[in-house]
C-alpha positions as CSV (number, residue, x, y, z in Angstrom):
1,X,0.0,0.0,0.0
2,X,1.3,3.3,-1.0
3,X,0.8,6.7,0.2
4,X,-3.0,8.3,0.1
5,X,-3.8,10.5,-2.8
6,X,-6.5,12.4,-1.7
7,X,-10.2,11.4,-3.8
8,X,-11.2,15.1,-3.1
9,X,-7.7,16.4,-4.8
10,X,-8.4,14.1,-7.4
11,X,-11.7,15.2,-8.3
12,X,-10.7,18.7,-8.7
13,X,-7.6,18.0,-10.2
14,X,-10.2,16.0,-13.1
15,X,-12.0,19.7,-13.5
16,X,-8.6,21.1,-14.7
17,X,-7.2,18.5,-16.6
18,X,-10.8,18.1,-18.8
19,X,-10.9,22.0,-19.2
20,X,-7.0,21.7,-20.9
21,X,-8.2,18.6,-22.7
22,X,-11.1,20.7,-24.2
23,X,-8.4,23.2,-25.4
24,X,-6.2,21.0,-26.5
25,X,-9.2,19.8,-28.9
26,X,-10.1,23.3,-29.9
27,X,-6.4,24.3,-31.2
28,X,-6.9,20.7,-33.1
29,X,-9.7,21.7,-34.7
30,X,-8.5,25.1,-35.7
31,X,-6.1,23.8,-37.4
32,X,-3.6,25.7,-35.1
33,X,-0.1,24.2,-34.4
34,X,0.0,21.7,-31.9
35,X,1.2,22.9,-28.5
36,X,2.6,20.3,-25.8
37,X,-0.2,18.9,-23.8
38,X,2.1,19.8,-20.4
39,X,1.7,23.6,-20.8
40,X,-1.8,23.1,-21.0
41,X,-1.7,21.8,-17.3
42,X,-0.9,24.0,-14.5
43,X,2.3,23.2,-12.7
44,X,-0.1,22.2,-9.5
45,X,-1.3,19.2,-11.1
46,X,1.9,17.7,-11.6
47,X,2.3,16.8,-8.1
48,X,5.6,15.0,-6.8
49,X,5.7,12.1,-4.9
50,X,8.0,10.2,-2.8
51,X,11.4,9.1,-4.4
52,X,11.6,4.8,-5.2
53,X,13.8,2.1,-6.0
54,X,17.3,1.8,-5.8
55,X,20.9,1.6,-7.7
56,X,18.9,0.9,-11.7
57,X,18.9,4.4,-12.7
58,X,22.2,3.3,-15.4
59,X,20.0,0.1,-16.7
60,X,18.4,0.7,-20.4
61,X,14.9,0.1,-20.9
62,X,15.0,-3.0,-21.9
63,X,12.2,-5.3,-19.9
64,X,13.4,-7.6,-17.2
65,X,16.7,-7.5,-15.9
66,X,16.6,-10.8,-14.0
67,X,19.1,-13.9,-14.8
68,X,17.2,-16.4,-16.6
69,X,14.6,-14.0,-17.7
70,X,14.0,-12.6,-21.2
71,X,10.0,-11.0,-21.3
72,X,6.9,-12.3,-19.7
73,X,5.9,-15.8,-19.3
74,X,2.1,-14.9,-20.7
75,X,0.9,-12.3,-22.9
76,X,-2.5,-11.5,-22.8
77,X,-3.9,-9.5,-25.1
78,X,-7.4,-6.8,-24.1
79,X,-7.9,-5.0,-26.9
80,X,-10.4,-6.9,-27.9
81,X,-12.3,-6.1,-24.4
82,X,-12.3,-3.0,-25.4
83,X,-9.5,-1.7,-23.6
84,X,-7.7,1.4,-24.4
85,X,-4.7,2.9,-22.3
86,X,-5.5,6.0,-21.3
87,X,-4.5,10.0,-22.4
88,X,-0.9,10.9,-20.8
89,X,-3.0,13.7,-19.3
90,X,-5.1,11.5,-17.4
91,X,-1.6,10.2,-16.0
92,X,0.3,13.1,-15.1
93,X,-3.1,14.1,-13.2
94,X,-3.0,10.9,-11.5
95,X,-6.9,10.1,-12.4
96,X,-7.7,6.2,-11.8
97,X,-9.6,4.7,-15.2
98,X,-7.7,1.3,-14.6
99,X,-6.8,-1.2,-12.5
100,X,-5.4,-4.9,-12.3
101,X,-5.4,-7.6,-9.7
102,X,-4.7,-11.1,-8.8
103,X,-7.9,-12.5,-7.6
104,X,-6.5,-16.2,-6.5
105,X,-2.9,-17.6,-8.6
106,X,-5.4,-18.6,-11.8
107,X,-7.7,-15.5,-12.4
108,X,-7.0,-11.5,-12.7
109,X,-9.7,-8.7,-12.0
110,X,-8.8,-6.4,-14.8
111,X,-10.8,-3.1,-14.9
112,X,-10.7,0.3,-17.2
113,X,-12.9,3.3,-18.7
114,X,-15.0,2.2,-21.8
115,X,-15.8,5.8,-23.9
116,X,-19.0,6.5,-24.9
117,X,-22.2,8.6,-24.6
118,X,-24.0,7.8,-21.0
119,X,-27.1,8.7,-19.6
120,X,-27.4,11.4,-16.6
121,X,-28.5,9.2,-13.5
122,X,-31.6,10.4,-11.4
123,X,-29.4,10.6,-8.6
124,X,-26.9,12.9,-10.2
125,X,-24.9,15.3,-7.9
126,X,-23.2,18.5,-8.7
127,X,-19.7,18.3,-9.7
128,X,-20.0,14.9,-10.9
129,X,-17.6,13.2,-13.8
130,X,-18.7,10.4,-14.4
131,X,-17.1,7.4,-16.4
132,X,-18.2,3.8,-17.3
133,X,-16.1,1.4,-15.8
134,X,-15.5,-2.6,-17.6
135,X,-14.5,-5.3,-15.1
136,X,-13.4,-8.9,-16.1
137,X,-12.4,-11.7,-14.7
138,X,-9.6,-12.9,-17.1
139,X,-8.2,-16.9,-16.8
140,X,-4.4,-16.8,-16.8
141,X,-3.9,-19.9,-18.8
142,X,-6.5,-18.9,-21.9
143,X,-7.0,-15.0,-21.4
144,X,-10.5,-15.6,-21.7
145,X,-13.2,-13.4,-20.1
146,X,-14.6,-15.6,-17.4
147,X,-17.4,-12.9,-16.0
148,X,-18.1,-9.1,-17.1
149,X,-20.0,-6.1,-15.3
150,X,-20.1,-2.5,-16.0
151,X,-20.0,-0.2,-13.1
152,X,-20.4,3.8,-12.8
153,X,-18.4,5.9,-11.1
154,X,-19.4,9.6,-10.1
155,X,-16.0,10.4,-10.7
156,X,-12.0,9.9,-11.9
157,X,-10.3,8.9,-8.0
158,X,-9.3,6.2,-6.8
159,X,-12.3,3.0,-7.1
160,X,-10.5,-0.5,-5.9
161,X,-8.5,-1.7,-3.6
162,X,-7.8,-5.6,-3.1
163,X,-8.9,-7.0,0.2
164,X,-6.8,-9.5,-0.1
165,X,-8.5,-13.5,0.0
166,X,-9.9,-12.8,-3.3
167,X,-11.8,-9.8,-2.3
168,X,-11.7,-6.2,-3.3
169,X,-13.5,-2.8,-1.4
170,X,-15.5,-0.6,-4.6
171,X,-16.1,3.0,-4.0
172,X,-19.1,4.6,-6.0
173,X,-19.3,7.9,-4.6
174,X,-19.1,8.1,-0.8
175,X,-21.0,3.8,-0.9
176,X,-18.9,0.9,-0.2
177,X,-19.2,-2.6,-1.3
178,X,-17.5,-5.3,-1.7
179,X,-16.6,-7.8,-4.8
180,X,-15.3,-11.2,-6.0
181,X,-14.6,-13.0,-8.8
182,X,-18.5,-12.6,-9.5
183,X,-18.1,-9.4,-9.9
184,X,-21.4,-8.8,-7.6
185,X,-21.0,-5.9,-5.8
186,X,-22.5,-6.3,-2.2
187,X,-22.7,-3.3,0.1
188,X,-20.2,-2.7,2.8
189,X,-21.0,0.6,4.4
190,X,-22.6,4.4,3.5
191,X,-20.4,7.3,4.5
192,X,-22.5,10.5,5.7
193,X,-19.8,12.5,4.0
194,X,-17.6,12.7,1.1
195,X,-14.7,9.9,1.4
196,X,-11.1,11.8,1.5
197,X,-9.0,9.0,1.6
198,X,-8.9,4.6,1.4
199,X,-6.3,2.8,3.0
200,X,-6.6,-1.0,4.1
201,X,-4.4,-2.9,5.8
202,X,-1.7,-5.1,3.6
203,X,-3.2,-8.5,5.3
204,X,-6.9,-6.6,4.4
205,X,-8.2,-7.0,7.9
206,X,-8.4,-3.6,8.7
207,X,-9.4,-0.5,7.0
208,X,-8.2,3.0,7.3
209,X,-11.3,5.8,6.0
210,X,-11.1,9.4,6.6
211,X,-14.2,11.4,5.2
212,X,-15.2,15.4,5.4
213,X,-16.6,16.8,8.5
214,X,-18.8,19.7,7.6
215,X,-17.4,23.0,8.9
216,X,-20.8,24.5,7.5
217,X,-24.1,24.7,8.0
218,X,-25.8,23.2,5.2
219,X,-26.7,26.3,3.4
220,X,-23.6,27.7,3.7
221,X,-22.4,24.7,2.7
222,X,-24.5,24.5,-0.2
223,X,-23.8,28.3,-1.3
224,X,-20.0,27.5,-0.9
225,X,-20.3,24.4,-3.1
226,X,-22.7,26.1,-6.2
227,X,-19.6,29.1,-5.9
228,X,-16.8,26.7,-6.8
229,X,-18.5,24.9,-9.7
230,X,-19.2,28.5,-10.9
231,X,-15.8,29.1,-11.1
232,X,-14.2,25.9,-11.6
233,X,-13.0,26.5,-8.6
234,X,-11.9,23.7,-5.8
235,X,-14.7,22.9,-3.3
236,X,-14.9,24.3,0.0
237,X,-12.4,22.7,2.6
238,X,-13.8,20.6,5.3
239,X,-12.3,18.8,8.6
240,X,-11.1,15.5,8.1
241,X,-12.7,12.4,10.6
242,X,-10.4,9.3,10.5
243,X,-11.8,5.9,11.2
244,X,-10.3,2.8,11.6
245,X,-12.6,-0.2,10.8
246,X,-12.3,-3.9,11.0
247,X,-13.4,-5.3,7.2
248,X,-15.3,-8.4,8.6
249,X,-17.3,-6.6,10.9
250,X,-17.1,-2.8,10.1
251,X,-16.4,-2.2,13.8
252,X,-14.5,1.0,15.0
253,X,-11.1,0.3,16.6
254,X,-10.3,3.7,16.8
255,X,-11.3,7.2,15.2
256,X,-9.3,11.2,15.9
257,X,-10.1,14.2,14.0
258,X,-7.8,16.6,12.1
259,X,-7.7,19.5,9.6
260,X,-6.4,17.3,6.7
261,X,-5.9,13.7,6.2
262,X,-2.7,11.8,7.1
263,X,-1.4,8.6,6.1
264,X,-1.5,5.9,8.7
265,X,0.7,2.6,8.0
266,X,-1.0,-0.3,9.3
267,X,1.1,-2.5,11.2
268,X,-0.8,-5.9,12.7
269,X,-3.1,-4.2,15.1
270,X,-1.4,-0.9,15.1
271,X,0.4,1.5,13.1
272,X,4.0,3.4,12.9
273,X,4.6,7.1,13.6
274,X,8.0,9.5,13.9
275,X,7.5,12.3,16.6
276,X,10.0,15.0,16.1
277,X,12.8,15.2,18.9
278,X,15.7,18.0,18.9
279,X,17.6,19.1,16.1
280,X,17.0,17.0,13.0
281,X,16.7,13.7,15.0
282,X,12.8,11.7,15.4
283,X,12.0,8.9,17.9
284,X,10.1,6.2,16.0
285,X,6.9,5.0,18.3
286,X,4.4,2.2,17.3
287,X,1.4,2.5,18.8
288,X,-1.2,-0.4,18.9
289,X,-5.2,0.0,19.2
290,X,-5.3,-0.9,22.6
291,X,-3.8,1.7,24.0
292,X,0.1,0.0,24.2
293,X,3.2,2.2,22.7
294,X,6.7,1.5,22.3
295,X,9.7,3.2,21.1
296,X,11.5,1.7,18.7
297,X,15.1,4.4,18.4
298,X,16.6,7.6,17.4
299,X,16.3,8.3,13.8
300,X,18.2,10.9,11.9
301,X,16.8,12.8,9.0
302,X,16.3,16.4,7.6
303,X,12.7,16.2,6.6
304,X,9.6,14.1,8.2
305,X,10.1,10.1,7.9
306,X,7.5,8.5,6.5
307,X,6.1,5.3,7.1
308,X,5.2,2.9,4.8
309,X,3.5,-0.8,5.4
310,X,4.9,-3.3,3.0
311,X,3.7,-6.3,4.5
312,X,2.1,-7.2,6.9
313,X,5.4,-7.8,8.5
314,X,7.7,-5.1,7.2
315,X,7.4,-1.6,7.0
316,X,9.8,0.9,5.2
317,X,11.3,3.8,6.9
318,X,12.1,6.8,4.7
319,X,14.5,9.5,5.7
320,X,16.2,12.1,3.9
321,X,20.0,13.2,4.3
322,X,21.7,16.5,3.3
323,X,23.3,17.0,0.1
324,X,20.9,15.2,-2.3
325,X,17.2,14.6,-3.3
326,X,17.6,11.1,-3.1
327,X,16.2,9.0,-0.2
328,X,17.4,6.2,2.2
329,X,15.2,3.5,2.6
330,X,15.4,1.0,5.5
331,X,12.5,-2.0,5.6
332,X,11.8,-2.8,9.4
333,X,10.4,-5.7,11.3
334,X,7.3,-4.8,13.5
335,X,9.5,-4.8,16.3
336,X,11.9,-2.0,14.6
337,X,15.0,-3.9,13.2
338,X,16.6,-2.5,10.3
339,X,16.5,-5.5,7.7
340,X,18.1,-4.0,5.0
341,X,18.5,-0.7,3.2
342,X,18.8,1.3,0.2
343,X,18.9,4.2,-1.7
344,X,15.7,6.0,-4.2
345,X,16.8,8.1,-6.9
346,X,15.1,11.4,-7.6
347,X,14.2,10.7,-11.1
348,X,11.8,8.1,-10.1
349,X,8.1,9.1,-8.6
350,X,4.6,8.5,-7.5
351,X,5.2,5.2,-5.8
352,X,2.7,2.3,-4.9
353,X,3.0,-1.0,-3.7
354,X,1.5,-4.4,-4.0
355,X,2.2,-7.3,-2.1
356,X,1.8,-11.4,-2.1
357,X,-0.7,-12.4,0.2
358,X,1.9,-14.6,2.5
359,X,4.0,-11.6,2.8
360,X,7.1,-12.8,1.7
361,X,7.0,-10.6,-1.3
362,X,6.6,-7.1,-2.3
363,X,6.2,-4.9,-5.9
364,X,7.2,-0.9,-5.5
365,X,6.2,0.7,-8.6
366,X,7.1,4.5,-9.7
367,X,7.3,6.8,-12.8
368,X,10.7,6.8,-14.2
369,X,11.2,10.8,-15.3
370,X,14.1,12.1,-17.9
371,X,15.5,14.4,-14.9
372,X,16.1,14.2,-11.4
373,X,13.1,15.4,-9.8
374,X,12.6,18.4,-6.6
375,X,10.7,20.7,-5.5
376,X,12.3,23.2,-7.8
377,X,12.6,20.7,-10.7
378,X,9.2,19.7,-11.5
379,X,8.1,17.2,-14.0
380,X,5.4,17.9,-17.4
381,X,3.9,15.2,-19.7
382,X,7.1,14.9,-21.7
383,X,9.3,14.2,-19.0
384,X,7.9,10.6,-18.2
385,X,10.3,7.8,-19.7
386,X,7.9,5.2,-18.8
387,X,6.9,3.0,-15.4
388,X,9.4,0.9,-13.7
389,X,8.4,-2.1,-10.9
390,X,10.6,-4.1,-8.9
391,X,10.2,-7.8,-6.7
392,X,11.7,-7.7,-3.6
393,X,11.9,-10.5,-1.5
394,X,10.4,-9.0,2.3
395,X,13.5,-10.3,4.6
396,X,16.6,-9.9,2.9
397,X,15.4,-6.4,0.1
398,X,16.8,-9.0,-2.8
399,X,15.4,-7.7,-5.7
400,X,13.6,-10.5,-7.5
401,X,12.3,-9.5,-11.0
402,X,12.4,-5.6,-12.7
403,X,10.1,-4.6,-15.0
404,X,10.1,-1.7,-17.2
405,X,7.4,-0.5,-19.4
406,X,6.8,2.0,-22.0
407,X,5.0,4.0,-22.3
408,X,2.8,4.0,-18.5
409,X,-0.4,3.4,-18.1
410,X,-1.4,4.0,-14.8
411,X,0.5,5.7,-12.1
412,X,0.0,2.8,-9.9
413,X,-2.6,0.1,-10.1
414,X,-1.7,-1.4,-13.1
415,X,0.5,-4.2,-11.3
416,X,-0.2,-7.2,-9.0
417,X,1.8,-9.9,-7.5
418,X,-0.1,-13.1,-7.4
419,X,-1.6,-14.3,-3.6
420,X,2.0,-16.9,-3.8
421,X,4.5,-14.3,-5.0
422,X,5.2,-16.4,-7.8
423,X,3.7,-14.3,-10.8
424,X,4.0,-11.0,-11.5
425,X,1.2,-9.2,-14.0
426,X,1.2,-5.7,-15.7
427,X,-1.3,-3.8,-18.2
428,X,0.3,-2.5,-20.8
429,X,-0.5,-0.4,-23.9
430,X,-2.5,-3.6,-25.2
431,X,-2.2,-6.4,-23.0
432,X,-1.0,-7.9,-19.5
433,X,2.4,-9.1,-19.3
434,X,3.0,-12.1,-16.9
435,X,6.1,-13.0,-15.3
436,X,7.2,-15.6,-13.2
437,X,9.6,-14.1,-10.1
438,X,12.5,-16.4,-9.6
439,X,12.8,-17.2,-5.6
440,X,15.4,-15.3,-4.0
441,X,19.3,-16.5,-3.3
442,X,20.2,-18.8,-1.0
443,X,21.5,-17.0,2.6
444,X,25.4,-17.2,2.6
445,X,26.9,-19.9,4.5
446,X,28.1,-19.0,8.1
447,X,31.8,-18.8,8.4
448,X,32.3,-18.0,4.8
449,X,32.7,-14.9,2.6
């Protein structure tokens, strides 16, 4: 699981991108020379994210880089499903219209945007963007279409996240349910309010929501809302409520306000934060639901850490260090060992992660850009190179398989590792690639180099 991207950011972030795309069109039409699609965008949509992957930066694009291992095992081709990879603007503005998952070793849930006229809903809301989506339950062995739905979504965010055990949470709007390989979706839970931001669990057992909390009256509420659309201008701020639920029951282990949301890595029944000591120096903590902390050591670094939840098991620590953008990464057990570390380069962003259901394995996935990326450095459509992904094995940070395609589809749910961690899958331009990930090396021998 990676960091949040906010739904709320993403649905005003869709207003702006559709009003460049609408240029774009116009210039097209006019027969005007074609201008790049980046300067369309302003530079606030292209939004950095954290820095991923280590020491591949001087590798050509040239598929796997794995011993043994030449290209994907299966090729699956979804054209014929009507599947189309989406604009690069869509990508850049980090807009979900496609997604891939294992749903047990055999079978993929493959979803995207189908185009097409559609008819306005009774229950239509202002502000909405809506968009068809196609979900299919593809075999692995014949790439046949097993089962199809169509779903609508209100908008272009963020709509699955696997569950893990086959399972995956669907968000329509602020409504929750829950799907199979059946493709039924059953309702979960209702929010009163819109949903800010999804996180479960990497086991799937728990489930971190945070949704608005009116500052307004609901007038004033509604007056602020009609304003913004007027304008095309974002929606009125609200006070974030976080929740944590258990998925089998939907109880409430715990739930804290705030004026924005926050990530919160899941670990077990708990989850890992970095309080700020003296100087540039932060004492990590993990704090369980039940009320127990402990303090895990001193950690030096010149910005925030941030927590990430690999596995169930392993989390990664991420710290910065003077004199470059790059980052240090160090995965730690859940009782604050350092496993392993390495080093993210600046000219990969936008990370996610996927992992195998047993835990033993791990995908990070990022944007490789033509330029180291920072805060003064940004990046525009033309700087993305492609999407790179790498295996790592959870205990040892042995990187298993790398993958590199071009061009992207997705900025980060077009991946999977099946519930064994032997297959890797990725949608491509026109079909999923699947790999098999070779097991890790054997330990060294004690008592010899």
């Amino acid at each position: 699981m990676g960091p949040q991207f906010s739904i709320r950011r993403t649905r005003r972030m869709h207003f702006t991108v559709c009003r460049a795309m609408r240029a774009f069109a116009v210039r097209r039409a006019s027969g005007l020379p074609s201008p790049r699609e980046a300067a369309l965008l302003p530079p606030a949509l292209l939004l950095i994210g954290l820095l991923l992957l280590s020491g591949t930066s001087g590798e050509a694009e040239k598929g796997v880089k794995n011993a043994g291992q030449t290209g994907p095992a299966v090729r699956l081709p979804v054209t014929e499903f009507g599947y189309h990879p989406p604009p690069i603007a869509f990508l850049t503005a980090r807009l979900s219209t496609n997604s891939l998952d294992f749903i047990d070793d055999d079978h993929l849930l493959l979803t995207f945007r189908t185009s097409g006229l559609m008819r306005r809903p009774a229950d239509s809301q202002p502000g909405d963007e809506d968009q068809n989506i196609r979900a299919l339950t593809l075999d692995v062995v014949t790439g046949k279409a097993v089962r199809t739905a169509e779903w609508r979504m209100h908008d272009h965010a963020r709509y699955l996240w696997p569950l893990g055990n086959g399972s995956f949470l669907i968000r329509q709007r602020n409504a929750l349910s829950i799907t199979d390989g059946t493709l039924e979706l059953h309702p979960f839970m209702k929010t009163p309010s819109a949903i800010e931001t999804i996180q479960p669990s990497p086991d799937g057992r728990l489930l971190v929501l945070q949704i608005d909390r009116e500052r307004h009256s609901p007038e004033e509420h509604a007056r602020l809302v009609q304003q913004a659309l007027d304008i095309d201008a974002p929606l009125p701020r609200e006070d974030v409520k976080l929740m944590v639920l258990r998925v089998d029951t939907g109880a409430v282990l715990a739930e804290t306000q705030g004026a924005r949301p926050i990530a919160l890595p899941i670990v077990n029944d708990g989850y890992l934060e970095a309080l700020p000591a003296k100087s540039e120096h932060w004492q990590l903590r993990y704090a369980s639901f039940s009320g127990e902390k402990r303090t895990f050591g001193d950690v030096l670094s010149t910005c925030t850490p941030t927590e990430t939840a690999a596995t169930s098991n392993v989390s990664l620590l991420i710290t910065c260090v003077p004199h470059t953008d790059d980052h240090l990464v160090q995965g730690i057990d859940i009782n604050g060992r350092i496993l392993w570390e390495f080093w993210w380069q600046s000219d990969l962003v936008w990370p996610s992660f996927a992992g195998s259901r047993d835990g033993r394995r791990f995908a990070f996935n990022a944007m490789h850009a033509t330029h180291n990326v920072s805060a003064l450095d940004p990046i525009g459509d033309d700087d993305i190179k492609g999407q790179r992904v790498q295996v790592m094995d959870a205990a040892t940070g042995a990187v298993l398989l790398t993958v590199n395609l071009s061009p992207a589809t997705a900025f980060g749910e077009n991946f999977a590792l099946s519930p064994d961690g032997r297959r890797f899958a990725i949608l491509g331009a026109s079909e999923v690639e699947i790999y098999e990930v070779p097991d890790p090396p054997p330990a060294p021998v004690a008592g010899k180099k």
